[in-house]
N, C-alpha and C positions, 0 to 999 in steps of 0.2 A: 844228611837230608837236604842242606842248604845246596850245596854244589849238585845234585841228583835233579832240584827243582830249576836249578840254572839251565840245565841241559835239559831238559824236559822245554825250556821255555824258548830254549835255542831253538832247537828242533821246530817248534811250530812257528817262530818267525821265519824260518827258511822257506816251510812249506807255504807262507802266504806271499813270497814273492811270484810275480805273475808270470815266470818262465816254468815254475814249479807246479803252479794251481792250474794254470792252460797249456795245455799240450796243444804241438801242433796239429795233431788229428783231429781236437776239438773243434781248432782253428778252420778246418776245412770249409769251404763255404765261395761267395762270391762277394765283395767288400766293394761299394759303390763310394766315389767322388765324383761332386758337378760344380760345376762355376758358369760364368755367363759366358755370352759369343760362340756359345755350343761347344765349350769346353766342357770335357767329362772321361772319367778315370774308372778302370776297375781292374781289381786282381783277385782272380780265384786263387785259392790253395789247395792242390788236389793230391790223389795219394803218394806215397812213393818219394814225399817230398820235394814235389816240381808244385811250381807257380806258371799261372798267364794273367799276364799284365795287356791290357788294352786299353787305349786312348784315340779319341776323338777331337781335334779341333779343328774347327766347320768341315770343311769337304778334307781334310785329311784324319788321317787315322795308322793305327800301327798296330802290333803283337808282339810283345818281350815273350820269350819261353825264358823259362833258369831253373835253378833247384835251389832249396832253403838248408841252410845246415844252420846249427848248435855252437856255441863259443863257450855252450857252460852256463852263460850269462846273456845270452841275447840273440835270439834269433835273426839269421842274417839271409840277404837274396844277392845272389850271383848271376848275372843273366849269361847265357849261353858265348850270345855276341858280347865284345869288348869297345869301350870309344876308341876314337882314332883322337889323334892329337887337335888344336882347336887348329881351325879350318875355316877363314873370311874374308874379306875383302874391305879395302877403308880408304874413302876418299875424305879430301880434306874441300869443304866448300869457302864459296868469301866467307872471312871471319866478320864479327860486328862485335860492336865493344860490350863484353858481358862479364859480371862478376860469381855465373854458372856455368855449367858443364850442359850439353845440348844432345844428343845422339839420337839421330834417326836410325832405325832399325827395320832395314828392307831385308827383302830375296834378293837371289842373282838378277832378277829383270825389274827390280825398283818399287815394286810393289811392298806396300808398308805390311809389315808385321804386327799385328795387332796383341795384347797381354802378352809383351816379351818381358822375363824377369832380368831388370838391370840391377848387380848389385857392386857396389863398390866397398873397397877395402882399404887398410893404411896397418902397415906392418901385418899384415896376415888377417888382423882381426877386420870383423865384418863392419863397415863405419853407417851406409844408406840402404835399402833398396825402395824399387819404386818396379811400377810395370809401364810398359809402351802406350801409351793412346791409342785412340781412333786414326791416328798421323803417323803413327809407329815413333813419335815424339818419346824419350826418356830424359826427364829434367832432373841434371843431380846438384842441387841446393850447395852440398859441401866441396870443397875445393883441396881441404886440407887430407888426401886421399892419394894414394900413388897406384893402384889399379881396379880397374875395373872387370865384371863374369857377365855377359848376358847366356843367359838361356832362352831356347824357343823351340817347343814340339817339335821333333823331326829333321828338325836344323843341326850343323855342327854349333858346338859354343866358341864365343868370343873373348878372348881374355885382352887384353890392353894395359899395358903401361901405361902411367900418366903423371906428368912431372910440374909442379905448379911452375909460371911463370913460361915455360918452353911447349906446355903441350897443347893443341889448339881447345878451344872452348865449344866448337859446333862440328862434330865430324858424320859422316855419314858412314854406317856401317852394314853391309851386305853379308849374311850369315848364307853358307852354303846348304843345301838341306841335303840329307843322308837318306841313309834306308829306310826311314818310318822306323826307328827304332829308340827306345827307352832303355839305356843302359843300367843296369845294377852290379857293383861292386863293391859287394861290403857293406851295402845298406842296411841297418838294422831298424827291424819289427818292433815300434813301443805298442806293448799289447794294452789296449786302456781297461778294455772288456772282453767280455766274450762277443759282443757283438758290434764292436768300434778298436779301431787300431789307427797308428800313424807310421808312415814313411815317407819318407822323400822322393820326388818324383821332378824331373825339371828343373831344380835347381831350390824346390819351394818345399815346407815341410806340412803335410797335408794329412787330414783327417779322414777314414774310410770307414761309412757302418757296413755292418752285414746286410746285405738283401736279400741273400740265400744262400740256404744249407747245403752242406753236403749231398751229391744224389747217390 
């Protein structure tokens, strides 16, 4: 009777895990993100297991298409298109004597990027992030860091080396912009609810309620 009530009790912890209790069909729907500077996110889920993903920031915009598949354990989004390797441009301006890291984050024609996610790292693991300013300024505070990932809407990303003592402190870095496109590979679905989930998007891990159902 003891080991029958085990497995009895197995059994219904499995089914309140939220890949088990939400299906993706349930999931169908349209899942809103907004932030400021007319930044704003959203992915439906629709049938046959394809997603669209759309984004807005100020006068640009994009459309991921992909399809969702199963691991068992987490639902994941693949988008159609793939990234291309990081793709930027980096000049180095007069230095001035700083005991921080400095990075302007322009386009190809010097015009600043505004909420780019800069984050730095030190042995793999993730050490600061911060976003761009109104100056497309990223101020990174820590030193003790060997590379740095920007991300920015529609832009390729930028990765950099950075080596204390040899690598300069104030660089200016020019992101190329791409197709309007939001890459997914391998991203997994935290279902929180039926009508709130998280994915990563940009480089940033972001929150989506539902605003509409399935039509």
């Amino acid at each position: 009777m003891k080991n029958l009530l085990q497995i009895i009790l197995s059994l219904w912890l499995l089914s309140c895990s939220p890949t088990k209790q939400i299906s993706i069909n349930e999931m169908e729907g349209i899942y809103l993100w907004t932030s400021i500077y007319g930044v704003g996110e959203t992915i439906e889920f629709k049938e046959d297991m394809q997603f669209e993903f759309k984004w807005t920031q100020g006068l640009k915009n994009g459309i991921t298409l992909g399809t969702i598949r199963n691991d068992s354990k987490s639902w994941i989004l693949q988008s159609e298109l793939q990234q291309e390797s990081f793709v930027f441009n980096l000049e180095i301006p007069s230095q001035l004597s700083q005991d921080f890291y400095q990075f302007k984050i322009t386009d190809e024609n010097s015009i600043a990027l505004i909420g780019a996610n800069c984050e730095t790292f030190k042995d793999g693991l993730p050490i600061e992030a911060t976003s761009s300013n109104e100056f497309g300024h990223c101020k990174i505070e820590s030193i003790n860091i060997d590379s740095l990932v920007i991300n920015y809407g529609g832009f390729h990303p930028a990765e950099i080396r950075l080596t204390e003592n040899k690598t300069p402190k104030s660089m200016i870095i020019r992101l190329k912009e791409r197709q309007f496109y939001q890459y997914f590979n391998g991203e997994k679905i935290k279902i929180i609810s039926r009508n709130k989930i998280e994915i990563s998007t940009f480089g940033k891990r972001k929150t989506f309620n539902r605003i509409k159902n399935k039509t």
